[in-house]
C-alpha positions, -999 to +999 in steps of 0.1 A: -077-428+267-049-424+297-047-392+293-083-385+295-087-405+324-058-382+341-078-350+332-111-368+347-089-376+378-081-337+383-115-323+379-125-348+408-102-342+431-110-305+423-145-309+432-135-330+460-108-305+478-135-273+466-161-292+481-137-299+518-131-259+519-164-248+508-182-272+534-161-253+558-171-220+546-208-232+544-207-243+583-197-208+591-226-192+570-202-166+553-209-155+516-192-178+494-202-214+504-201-247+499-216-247+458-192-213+454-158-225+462-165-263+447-172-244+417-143-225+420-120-245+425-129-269+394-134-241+370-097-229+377-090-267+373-106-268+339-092-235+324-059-246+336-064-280+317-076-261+282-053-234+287-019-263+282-045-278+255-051-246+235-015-232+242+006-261+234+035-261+229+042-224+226+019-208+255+005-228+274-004-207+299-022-177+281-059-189+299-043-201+332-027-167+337-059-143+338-071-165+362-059-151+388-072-115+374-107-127+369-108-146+405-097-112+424-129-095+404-153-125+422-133-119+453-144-086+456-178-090+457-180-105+492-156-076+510-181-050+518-168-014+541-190-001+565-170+032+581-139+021+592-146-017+591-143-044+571-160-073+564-154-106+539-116-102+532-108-140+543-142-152+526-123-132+497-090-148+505-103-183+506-120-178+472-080-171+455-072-203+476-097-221+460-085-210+432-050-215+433-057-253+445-077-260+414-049-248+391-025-269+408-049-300+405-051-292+366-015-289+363-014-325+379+005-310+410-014-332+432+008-330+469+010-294+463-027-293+461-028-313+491-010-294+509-023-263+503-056-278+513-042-292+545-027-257+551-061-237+543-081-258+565-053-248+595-056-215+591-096-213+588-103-236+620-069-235+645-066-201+635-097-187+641-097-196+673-058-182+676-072-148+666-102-152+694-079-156+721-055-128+706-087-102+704-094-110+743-065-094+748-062-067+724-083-052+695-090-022+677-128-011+673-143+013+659-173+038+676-197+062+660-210+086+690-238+111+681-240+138+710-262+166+713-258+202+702-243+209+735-217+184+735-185+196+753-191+183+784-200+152+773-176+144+753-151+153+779-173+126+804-171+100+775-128+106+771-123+104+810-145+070+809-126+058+789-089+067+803-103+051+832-110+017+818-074+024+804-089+022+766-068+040+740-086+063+719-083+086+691-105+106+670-103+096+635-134+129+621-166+146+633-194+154+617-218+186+624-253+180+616-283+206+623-286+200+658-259+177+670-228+164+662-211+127+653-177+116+663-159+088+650-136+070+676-108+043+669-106+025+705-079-004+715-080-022+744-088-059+754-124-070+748-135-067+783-128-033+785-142-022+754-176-038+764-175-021+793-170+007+775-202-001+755-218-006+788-211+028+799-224+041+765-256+023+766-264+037+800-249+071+793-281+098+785-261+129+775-251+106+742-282+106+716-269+079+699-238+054+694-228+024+671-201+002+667 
């Protein structure tokens, strides 16, 4: 009857530190929220739990150890490319988190699990806003630019802009459609200067088109 009140204990406090990180990734509005990652985590909790029950005493891991395997197939769901960005990898990241934390809970490795939650939360608040002041400075974006057929000088207007506002640059390919032609930039520079540099763009009639 102990024991089974021990296994009880870890599936709460799996749905409890699930529920702390998923609130945190509800708040946020990204992909895998507050239901996702409590579920999460006590799944890994559970499989962990029947995977010493089922294995015992010879393997007890043989459940526990695809979870990582199956968890990377869920993560990649919410990582989604568009050109040369990239979009979801913590989301992703915080799912194996999750995941890791409920495995330690099943494995009654409770201060581990605690601090790995106390470390996860860190790094998703304090260090988001780290990596805000960090971009101020310095980041790397990515522009599509559609100029006409006639796009020489242009494009030669568009490069001295941005030397001006002291924005490196480098052409990562072009594209030639029928009647004009797309080239994709990699900028870096701080993010005043790059929205300058969107500034100029927006205002800028010898370009047909432009994302970022």
């Amino acid at each position: 009857m102990e024991i089974e009140k021990e296994l009880l204990l870890r599936l709460c406090l799996a749905l409890v530190f699930g529920a702390v990180i998923g609130f945190e990734r509800e708040y946020r509005s990204k992909a895998a929220g507050f239901r996702t990652i409590t579920l999460i985590s006590v799944g890994s909790a559970l499989f962990t739990i029947t995977s010493y029950k089922l294995g015992y005493p010879g393997n007890p891991d043989r459940i526990a150890s695809n979870i990582v395997t199956g968890i990377g197939f869920l993560g990649a769901g919410v990582v989604f490319k568009d050109g040369a960005f990239v979009s979801g990898l913590t989301t992703a990241a915080t799912i194996w988190i999750a995941a890791a934390m409920g495995m330690a809970l099943g494995n009654g490795e409770y201060i581990v699990a605690s601090i790995t939650l106390a470390l996860a939360l860190v790094v998703l608040s304090v260090f988001e806003t780290l990596q805000d002041w960090i971009d101020r400075f310095h980041q790397v974006k990515s522009y599509k630019i559609n100029f006409f057929r006639d796009y020489e000088k242009p494009k030669i207007a568009v490069e001295q802009e941005l030397k001006k506002l002291e924005v490196s640059f480098k052409i990562i390919r072009c594209v030639r459609n029928n009647d004009d032609i797309t080239f994709y930039y990699s900028l870096s520079g701080s993010q005043n200067k790059l929205n300058k540099v969107t500034d100029f763009l927006l205002g800028f009639r010898e370009v047909k088109s432009f994302d970022e």
